[in-house]
N, C-alpha and C positions, 0 to 999 in steps of 0.2 A: 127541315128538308125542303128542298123548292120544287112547286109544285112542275112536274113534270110537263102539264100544255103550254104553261108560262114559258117553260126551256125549250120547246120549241118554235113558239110565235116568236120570242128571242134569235132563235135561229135564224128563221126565215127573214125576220126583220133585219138581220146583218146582214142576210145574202141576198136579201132587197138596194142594200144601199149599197153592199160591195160591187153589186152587178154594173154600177152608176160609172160615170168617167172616174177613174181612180185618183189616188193625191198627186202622180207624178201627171196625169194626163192636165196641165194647168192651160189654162183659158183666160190672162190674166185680167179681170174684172170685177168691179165690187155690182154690176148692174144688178146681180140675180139674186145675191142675198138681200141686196139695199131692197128688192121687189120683194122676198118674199116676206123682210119685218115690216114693210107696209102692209101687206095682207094680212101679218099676223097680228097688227096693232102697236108696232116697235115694241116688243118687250124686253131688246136690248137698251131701252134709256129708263127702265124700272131699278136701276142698281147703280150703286158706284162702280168703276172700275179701276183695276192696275191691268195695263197691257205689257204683254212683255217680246219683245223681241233678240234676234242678235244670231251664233252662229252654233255656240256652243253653251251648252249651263241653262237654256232656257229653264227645260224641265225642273231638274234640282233648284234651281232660283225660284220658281214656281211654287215648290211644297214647301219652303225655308217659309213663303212671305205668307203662305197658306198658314202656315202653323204657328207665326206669328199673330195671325187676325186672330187665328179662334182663341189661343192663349187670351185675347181683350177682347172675348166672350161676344163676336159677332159670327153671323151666318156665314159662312163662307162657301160660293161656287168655283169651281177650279175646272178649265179648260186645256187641257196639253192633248199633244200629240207626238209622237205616233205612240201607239200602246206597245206592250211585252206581248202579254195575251190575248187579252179581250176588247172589245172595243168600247164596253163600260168604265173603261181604265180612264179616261178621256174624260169624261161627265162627274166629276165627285162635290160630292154635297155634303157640309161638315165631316169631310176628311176621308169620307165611305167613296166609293163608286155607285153611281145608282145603280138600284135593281134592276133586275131583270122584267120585272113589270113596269116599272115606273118609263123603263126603256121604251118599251114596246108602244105605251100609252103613246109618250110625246110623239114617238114617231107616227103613230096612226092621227094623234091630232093634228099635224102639221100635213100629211100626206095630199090631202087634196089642195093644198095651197103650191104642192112642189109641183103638183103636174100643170097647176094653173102658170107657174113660172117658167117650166118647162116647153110646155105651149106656145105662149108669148115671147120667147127670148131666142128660139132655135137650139142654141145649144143647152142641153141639158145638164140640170144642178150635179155637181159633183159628190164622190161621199164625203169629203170634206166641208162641203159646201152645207150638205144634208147636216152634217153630226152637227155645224158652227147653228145651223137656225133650232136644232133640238138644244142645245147645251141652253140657248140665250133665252127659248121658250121653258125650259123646265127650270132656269135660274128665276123667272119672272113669277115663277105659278110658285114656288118654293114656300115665300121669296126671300133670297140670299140678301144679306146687307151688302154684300160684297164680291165680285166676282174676280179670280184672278185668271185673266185671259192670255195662252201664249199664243203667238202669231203660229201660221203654218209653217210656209215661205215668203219670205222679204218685207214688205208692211203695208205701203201704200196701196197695191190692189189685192193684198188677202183677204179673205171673205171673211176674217174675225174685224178688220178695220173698220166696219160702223158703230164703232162704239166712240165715245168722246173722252177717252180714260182721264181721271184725275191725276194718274202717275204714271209715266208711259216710260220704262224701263231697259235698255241696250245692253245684254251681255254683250261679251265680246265677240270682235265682229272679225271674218277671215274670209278667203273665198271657198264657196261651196255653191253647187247648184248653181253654175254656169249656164245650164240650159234654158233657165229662165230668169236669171238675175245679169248684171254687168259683171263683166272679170276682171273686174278691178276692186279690191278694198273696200276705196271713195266712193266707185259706184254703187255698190250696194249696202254702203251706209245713208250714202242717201237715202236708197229705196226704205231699209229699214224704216230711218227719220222720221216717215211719214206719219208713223205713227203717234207724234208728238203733236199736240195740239195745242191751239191759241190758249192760254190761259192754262196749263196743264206743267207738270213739274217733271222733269228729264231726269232720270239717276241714271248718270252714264258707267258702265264697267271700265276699268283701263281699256284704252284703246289704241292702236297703231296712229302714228299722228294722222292720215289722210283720213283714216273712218274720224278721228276728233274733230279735225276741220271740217269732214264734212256735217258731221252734228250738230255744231255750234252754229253752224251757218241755217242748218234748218230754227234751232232752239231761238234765234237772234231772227227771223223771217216769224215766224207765228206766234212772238213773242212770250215764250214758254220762259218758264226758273230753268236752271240746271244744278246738279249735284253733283258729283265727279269725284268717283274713287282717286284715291292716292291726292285730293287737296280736300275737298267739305269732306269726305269719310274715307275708311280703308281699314286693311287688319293691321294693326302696329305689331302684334306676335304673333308667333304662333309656335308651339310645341308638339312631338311627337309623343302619341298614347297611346291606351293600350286600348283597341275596336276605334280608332279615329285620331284626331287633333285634339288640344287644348287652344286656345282662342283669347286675346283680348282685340277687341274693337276700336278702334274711332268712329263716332255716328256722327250724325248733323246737329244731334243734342250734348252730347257726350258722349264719354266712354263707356263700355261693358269689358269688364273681363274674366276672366278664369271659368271661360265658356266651353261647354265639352261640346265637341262635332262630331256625332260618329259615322264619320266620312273622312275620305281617303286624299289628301294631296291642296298641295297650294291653289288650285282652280276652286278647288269646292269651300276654302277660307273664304278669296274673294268673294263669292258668290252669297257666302252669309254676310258678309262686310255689303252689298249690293240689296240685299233681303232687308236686313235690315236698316239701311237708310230709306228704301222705298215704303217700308210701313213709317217709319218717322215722318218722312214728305205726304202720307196719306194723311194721318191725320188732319183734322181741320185748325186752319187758324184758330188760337183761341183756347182748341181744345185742351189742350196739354203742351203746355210750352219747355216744358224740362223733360228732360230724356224718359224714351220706356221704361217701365221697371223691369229693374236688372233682372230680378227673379223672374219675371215674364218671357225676360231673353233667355235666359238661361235653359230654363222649364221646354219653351219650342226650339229652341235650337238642338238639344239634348234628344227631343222626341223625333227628328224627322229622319226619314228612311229615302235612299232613292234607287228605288230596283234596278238594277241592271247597271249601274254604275259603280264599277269597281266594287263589286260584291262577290264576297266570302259564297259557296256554294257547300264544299266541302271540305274536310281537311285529310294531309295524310294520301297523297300531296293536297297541299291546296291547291284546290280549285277556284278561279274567278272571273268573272264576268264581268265586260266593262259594251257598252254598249256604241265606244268611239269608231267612227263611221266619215271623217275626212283627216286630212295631214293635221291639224290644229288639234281637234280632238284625240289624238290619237298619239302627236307630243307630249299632251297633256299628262293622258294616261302613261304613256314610258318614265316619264318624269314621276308620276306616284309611285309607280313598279320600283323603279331606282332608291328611291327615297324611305318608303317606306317598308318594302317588304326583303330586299338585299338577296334574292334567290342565288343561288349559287347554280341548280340549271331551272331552266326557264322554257317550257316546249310548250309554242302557239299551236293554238286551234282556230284558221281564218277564211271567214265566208264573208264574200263585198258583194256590195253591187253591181253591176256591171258599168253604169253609167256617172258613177265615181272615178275619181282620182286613183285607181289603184294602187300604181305606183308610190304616187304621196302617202299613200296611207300605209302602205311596206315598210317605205325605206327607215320610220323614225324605229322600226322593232325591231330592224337588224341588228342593234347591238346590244340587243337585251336578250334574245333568244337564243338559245340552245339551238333548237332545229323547229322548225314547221310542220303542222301537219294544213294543207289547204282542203278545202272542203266546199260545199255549198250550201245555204238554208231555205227552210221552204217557198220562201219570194219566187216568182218566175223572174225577176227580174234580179236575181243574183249569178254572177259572173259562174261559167261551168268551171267546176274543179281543172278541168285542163288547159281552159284560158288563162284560170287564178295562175295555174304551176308554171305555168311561160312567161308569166309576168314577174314572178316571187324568185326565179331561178337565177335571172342576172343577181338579183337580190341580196342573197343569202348566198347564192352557190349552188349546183345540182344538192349536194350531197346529203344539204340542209332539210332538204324539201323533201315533202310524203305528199301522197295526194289522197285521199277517202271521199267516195261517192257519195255518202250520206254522213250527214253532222253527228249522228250517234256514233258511227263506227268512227268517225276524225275523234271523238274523244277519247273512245277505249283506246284508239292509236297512241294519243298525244300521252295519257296516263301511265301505259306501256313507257312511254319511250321516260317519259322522266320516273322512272320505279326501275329504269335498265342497270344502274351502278349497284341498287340493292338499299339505297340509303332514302329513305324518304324525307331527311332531315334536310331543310335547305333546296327544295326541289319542288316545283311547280308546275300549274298549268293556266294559263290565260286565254279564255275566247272572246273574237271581240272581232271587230269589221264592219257591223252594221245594227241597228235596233232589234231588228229581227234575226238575227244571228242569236243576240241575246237573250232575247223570247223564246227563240225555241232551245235554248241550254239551259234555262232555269225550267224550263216546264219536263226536260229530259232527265235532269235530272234529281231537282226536283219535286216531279209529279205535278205540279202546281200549273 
């Protein structure tokens, strides 16, 4: 049982760093963090790193390459964002989330150096900015062999970018986040890029040709290797199972096959096909010249989970949870829906952003869905139910469209409506729009 003042210096210490400029308020600058791992003594160049960026799959590519280290029995630190729940979610240290003390510690050890950055810089560190110098300070005190670091947003001035990764990783790249990136492809492959460093090895995801040119042009400027799905590695099969995929590989070593994934959809194959060539390219020269062992791939690939991504909730109807939140993610997922689970009705539960592609993000579900219910989730920063419903109506159609004030009652709605034939066989429910959309329907329902 955890000790109750813990849970709430826990508290406060979240609602210290939430009070901060938030992830959307961006300031695009590496100055404050590069200032504060000087104060702090760089304890971001006490580890190797794999950095990861891109648009989509960061996360899930994330715990794939995660569970691949520790399967070859190394310490492993893991940095993503944004969380479901908690904001422990973000810091995991051999596969856990740190505690809730261990939280509180970095943060009180780091605290007089953030007001000292704060001071000196005018604008004040972000909670991004905060959680990027705790993750790199409690991976150093650990100390992890290994850190797997995702970007926030873009690459070149996010506050995880002072690290000098050994293997600096691109999922696929589309456009999102306009307000602070280029709206073009190209141009935010560039920014990505930057995260590729002199001497560092590039595993690139498939990519649209302009994000490829523009990578290779960075990869060819800092004189970086590259590796490149669908020629050095990719998934050669893949089969439908039962909780996931079956899986063989092309790596940079060789092949694996008769790999079980249990995860949803041809994005999340690549993304192991991606996982795993980035731990091949980790290794060092020398180390290990012939392929992982298969049993080792097998073993981590088998074990990794990725909350809120196209996940099972309940059955009878089922329920599921996908945490896609732009037009790309959001294809992706219709394409799992279609493929894999064949619903005969199909009734959305959706809460966006406001400062999203709305639209884009509608239109790929129109022809999966039965009817809508739109909603909002606890974000201030999610579109109100009746902006959603004016947006969703050219959409689908008035007739399509429900609207519920609060995300519980949009699901009792949505569950209603696909239980209305009487048949629960072949009948579904999907929520999904944004991260925290997600978060708050696995915690509603549940409990968690």
């Amino acid at each position: 049982m955890s000790d109750p003042g813990i849970h709430d210096a826990y508290a406060q210490v979240v609602a210290e760093i939430t009070a901060r400029r938030v992830e959307t308020d961006i300031d695009p600058s590496t100055e404050r963090i590069s200032a504060l791992m000087d104060l702090l003594g760089q304890p971001q160049r006490g580890f190797r790193v794999i950095h990861i960026t891109g648009t989509n799959g960061k996360t899930s590519t994330a715990r794939m390459i995660d569970a691949l280290l520790r399967e070859r029995q190394l310490r492993v630190g893991r940095y993503t964002s944004p969380h479901l729940r908690t904001a422990r979610e973000r810091i995991v240290i051999d596969g856990e989330p740190v505690s809730e003390e261990r939280f509180v510690a970095a943060y009180n050890d780091i605290r007089p150096y953030l007001e000292m950055v704060d001071a000196s810089h005018g604008v004040p560190m972000s909670f991004f900015e905060v959680l990027t110098g705790m993750a790199y300070a409690l991976f150093a005190d650990t100390p992890v062999d290994v850190a797997v670091v995702e970007v926030g947003i873009g690459g070149t001035w996010d506050a995880t970018n002072v690290v000098d990764a050994d293997v600096a990783v691109i999922t696929p790249i589309a456009i999102d986040h306009t307000e602070f990136l280029p709206d073009t492809v190209e141009g935010i492959a560039e920014e990505k890029g930057g995260i590729i460093k002199p001497g560092s090895i590039a595993v690139l995801a498939q990519q649209q040709l302009p994000a490829a040119e523009a990578l290779m042009r960075r990869v060819a400027e800092v004189g970086a290797r590259v590796a490149r799905e669908g020629l050095e590695f990719g998934v050669v099969h893949r089969d439908l199972a039962v909780g996931g995929q079956q899986l063989s590989l092309k790596g940079l070593r060789g092949g694996y096959d008769d790999l079980f994934l249990p995860m949803f959809g041809a994005h999340q194959a690549g993304n192991a096909a991606v996982a795993v060539a980035a731990v091949e390219a980790f290794a060092a020269p020398g180390e290990n010249d012939d392929r992982l062992d298969p049993e080792l791939v097998a073993t981590a690939l088998a074990g990794v989970e990725s909350p809120g991504r196209m996940e099972i909730l309940r059955t009878t109807p089922t329920v599921l949870v996908d945490a896609a939140h732009n037009p790309a993610g959001m294809r992706a997922a219709v394409e799992t829906l279609q493929e894999e689970f064949g619903f005969v009705r199909l009734i959305g539960v959706v809460a966006i952003m406001g400062d999203k592609d709305v639209e884009g993000i509608l239109e790929p579900l129109e022809p999966v869905l039965t009817e809508v219910v739109v909603t909002r989730n606890s974000s201030p920063r999610s579109l109100a139910p009746a902006e959603l419903a004016a947006v969703a109506e050219p959409v689908f159609g008035p007739e399509r469209v429900h609207r519920a004030d609060r995300l519980d009652d949009a699901i009792d709605q949505a569950i209603a409506l696909a239980e209305a034939d009487g048949e629960p066989t072949g009948t579904g429910v999907i929520i999904t729009g944004s991260v925290v959309t997600a978060g708050d329907a696995v915690h509603l329902i549940k409990g968690e």
